[in-house]
N, C-alpha and C positions, 0 to 999 in steps of 0.2 A: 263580215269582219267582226261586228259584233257578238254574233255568237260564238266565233272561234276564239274571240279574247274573252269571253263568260267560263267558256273549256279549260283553256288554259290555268287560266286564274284556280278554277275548281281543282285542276289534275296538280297545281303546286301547292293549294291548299291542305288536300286529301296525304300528296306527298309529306310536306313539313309535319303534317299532323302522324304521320308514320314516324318517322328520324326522332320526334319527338319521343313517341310509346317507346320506341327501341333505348334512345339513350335515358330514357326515363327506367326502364328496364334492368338497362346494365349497371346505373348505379343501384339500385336493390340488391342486383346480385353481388356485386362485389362488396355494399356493406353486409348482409347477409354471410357470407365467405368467411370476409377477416375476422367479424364475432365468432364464427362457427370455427373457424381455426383456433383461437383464441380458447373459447370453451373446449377443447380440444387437450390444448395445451396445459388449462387450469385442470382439468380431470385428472390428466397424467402428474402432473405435480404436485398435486391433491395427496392422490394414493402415493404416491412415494414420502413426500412430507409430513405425512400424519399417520404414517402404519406406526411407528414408534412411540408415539403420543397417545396411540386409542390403546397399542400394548401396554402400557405401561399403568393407565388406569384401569383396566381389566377388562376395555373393550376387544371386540373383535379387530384384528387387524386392519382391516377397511372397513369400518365403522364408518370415519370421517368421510371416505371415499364415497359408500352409499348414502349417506346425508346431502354428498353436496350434489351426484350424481339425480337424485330427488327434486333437487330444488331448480339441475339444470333443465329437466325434462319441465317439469311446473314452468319455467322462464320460458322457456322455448312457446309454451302454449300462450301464455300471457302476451309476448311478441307478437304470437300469429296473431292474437281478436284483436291487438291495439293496430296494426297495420291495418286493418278491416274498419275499424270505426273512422271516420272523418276527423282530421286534428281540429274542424272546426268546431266542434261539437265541441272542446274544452274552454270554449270561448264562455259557454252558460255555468260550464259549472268552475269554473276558475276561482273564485271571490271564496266561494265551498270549500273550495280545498284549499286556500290557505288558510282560513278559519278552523277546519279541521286538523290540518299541520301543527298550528299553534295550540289549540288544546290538548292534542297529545303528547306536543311537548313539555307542557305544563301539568301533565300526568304524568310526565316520567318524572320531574321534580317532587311531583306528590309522592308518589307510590312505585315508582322505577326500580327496574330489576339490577345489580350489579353485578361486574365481572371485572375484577383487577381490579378495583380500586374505583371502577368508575360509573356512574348510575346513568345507561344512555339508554336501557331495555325497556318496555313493556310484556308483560305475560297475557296472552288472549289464547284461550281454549289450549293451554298448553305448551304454545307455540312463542316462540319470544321476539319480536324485531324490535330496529330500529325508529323508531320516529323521523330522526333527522334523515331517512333517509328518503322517506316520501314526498319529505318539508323542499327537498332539490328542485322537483316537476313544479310543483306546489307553487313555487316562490318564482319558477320560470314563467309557466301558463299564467300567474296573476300578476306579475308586470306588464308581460307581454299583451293583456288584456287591456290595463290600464293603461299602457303610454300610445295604444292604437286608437283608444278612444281620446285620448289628449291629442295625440297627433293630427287627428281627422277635427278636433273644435278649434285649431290650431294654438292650444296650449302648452304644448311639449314645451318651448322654449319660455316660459314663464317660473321664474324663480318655486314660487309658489306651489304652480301646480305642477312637478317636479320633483321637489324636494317631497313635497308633505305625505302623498301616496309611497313613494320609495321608504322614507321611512316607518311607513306605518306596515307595509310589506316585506322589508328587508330587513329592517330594524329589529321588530318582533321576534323574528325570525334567529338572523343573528346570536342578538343578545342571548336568548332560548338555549341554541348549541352554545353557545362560549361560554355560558354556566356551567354546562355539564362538563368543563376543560376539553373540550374536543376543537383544539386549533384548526386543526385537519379537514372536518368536514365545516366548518366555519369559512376557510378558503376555497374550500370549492364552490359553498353555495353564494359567497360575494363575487367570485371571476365568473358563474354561471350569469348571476346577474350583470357583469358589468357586459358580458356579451350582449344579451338582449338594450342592454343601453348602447351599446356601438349599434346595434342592428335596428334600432331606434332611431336615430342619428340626432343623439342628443348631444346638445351643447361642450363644446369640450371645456369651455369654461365650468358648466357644471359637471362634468366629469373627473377635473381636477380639485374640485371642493369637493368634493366625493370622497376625493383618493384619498384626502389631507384628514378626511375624519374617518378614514379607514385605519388611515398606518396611528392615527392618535386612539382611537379604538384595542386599537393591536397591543400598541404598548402600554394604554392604562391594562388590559386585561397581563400582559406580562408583569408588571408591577404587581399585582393584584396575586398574581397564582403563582408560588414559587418551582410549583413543578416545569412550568413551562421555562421558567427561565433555565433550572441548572441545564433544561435539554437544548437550549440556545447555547450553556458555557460548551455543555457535551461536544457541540458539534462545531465550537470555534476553537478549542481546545482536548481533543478529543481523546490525548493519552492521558489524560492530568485525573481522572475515575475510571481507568482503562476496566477494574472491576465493579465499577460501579454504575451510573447512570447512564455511562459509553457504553456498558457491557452488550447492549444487543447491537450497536451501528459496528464494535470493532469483530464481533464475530459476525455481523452481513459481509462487512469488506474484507475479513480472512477468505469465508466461505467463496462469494464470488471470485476472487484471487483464485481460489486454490481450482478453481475452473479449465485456468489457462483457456486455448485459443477453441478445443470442441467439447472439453468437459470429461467428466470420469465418467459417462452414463447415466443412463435414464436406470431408475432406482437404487443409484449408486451412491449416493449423498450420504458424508460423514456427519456433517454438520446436524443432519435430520434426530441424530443419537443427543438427543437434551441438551447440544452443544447453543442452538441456536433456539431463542425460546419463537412461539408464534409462527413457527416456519411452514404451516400452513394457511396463513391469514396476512397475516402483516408482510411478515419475508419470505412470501413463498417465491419472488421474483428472484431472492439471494439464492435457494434453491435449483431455480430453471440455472442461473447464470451456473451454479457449482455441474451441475449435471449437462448442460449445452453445452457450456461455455459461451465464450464471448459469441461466437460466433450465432448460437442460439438467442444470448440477450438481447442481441442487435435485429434478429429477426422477429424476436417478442413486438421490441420498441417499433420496428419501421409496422407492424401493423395497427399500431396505436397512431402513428405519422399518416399512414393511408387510412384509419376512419376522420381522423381531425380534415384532412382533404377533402376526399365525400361528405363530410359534414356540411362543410363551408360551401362545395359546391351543391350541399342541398338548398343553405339558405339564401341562396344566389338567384338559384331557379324557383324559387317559392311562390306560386300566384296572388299571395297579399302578402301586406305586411305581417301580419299576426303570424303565422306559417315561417315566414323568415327568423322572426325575433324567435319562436319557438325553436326552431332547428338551427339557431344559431346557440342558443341557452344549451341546449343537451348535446350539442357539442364541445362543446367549451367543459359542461360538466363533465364530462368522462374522459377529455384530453387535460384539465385541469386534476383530476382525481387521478391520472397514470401517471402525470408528471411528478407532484404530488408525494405518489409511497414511492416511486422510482428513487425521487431524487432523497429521499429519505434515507432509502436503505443501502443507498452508495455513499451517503453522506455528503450528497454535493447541499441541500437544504437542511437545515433541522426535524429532527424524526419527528412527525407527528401520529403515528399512527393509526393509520387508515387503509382502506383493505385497495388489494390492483385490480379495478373492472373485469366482468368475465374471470376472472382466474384464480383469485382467493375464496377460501372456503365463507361461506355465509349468505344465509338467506334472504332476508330480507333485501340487502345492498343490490344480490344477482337479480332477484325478481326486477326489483325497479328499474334497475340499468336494463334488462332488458324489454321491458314494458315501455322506457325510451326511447328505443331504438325502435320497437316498433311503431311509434310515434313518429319519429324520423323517416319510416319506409313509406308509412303514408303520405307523411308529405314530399318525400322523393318522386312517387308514383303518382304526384298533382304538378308534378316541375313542369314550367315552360322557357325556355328562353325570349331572355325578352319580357318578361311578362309585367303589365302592369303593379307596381308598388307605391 
């Protein structure tokens, strides 16, 4: 009897550990999918949205198309090595790279490249990116390092050790983008982090002291920059500069209007003729919506709704904590970052200006989001239910 119950045990073992592989499996695939749809879709309204813009400055027509086509093949690779490497492995170099984060954003203050008005670039061998947008991972992996080691000396719930590490990590961090007036990537990398603080299971007492020097943050920096505020009057009031600092949220919401329910076609976009400034970066989602239609926009949004879901149920099945708080962070960052320009360029939020996940034109933002997600495959592909946290 004993032996045949040692079998058993082995044969439900052997079994669990299969259903396991498989549903560990199928979500890869289908995050996998929705990104690859998604870059898909960013390709196609890439070339439609910026053939006018590269004419017009005496590029080739799909100039911008082959630029961003560049950068998605480059992402793609950077996805595959990061699903291969161990997410635990960010555990050592975590501290690194938010140190590194923060001196390159203090080199864009030095010596930063501008575009619009606004200095958020470095130049390296040519090539220009963002800083803040590395500072995302950066500022996830080094909480998520530190509140696992707080958690484990059973300090998490001490005012102290808490608050002081978050500020030294977030703060820095923060204050850095909010200098350079970029509200936008400012709120994504504070709701990246409050996830890893939900996924932490920190105090909601201090989560609410958190929040109250968030929104007081928010409004000194609104006091402080008057750009940001007319685009607060813009968008509570938004006929009153209909030519003025309205002028690009009331041509997103003619353009999507004029969509109706499936759109005038894929490279049919009126608005793409100088009508709509940015319509391959910022409003290229006003774009899909003129050329889909509604019906397209909604299929955009529900695959940004099905990665925020895989996400969540990556960080669920995570076999530690650190792997959770992590996959909980770069969820949140790319479902905060779609809500984000979305509700910007519909005007349901104030425009802040910042590009849509996978499908606005830009390199640096594509590489990282995707360098994320393959971050996220790997620790999809370590899921267990159940598992110890």
């Amino acid at each position: 009897m004993t032996a045949v119950a040692s079998i058993t045990r082995a044969r439900s073992k052997a079994r669990s550990k299969s259903e396991n592989a498989e549903a560990n499996l199928r979500a890869q695939i289908f995050l996998v999918t929705s990104i690859g749809i998604l870059l898909v879709i960013g390709l196609a309204a890439t070339l439609s949205a910026s053939s006018v813009v590269a004419t017009a400055r005496g590029d080739q027509w799909n100039a911008e198309f082959k630029h961003q086509a560049t950068f998605v093949v480059a992402g793609i690779l950077v996805m595959a090595v990061a699903a291969k490497i161990p997410y635990q492995w960010f555990r050592k170099a975590a501290i690194l790279m938010w140190a590194g984060s923060v001196v390159a954003l203090i080199l864009v203050r030095v010596s930063g490249v501008s575009h619009g008005g606004a200095q958020r670039w470095l130049e390296l061998g040519g090539v220009e990116f963002q800083p803040s947008d590395f500072a995302k991972f950066a500022v996830i992996v080094a909480l998520a390092v530190t509140y696992e080691k707080k958690e484990r000396l059973n300090q998490l719930g001490e005012v102290g050790h808490f608050f002081v590490p978050t500020a030294a990590i977030l703060g820095s961090v923060g204050l850095l983008v909010i200098t350079q007036t970029d509200l936008g990537t400012t709120v994504v990398i504070v709701g990246a982090a409050f996830a890893v603080m939900v996924a932490a299971k920190t105090r909601s007492s201090h989560l609410g002291l958190l929040a109250v020097m968030g929104v007081a943050s928010g409004a000194l920096s609104l006091r402080m920059n008057s750009y940001q505020r007319l685009r607060i009057d813009a968008w509570r009031n938004p006929l009153a500069d209909i030519e003025g600092i309205a002028y690009h949220v009331s041509q997103s919401k003619i353009a999507i209007g004029s969509g109706g329910p499936f759109g005038v076609g894929l490279g049919q976009s009126r608005f793409r003729w100088l009508y709509l400034p940015n319509a391959h970066t910022d409003f290229i989602f006003s774009i899909i919506a003129e050329e889909l239609g509604f019906a397209g926009a909604i299929f955009a949004i529900s695959l940004y709704v099905g990665f925020a879901v895989l996400g969540i149920s990556t960080a669920l099945r995570a076999p530690d904590r650190f792997g959770m708080m992590v996959a909980a962070g770069i969820t949140a960052w790319i479902s905060v970052q779609a809500f984000v320009n979305i509700g910007g360029v519909t005007g349901m939020i104030p425009l802040t200006g910042i590009t849509l996940p996978f499908v606005s034109a830009g390199g640096s933002s594509l590489l990282m989001a995707l360098g994320a997600v393959g971050v996220l495959l790997n620790i999809a592909s370590q899921g267990a239910p159940g598992a110890k946290r």
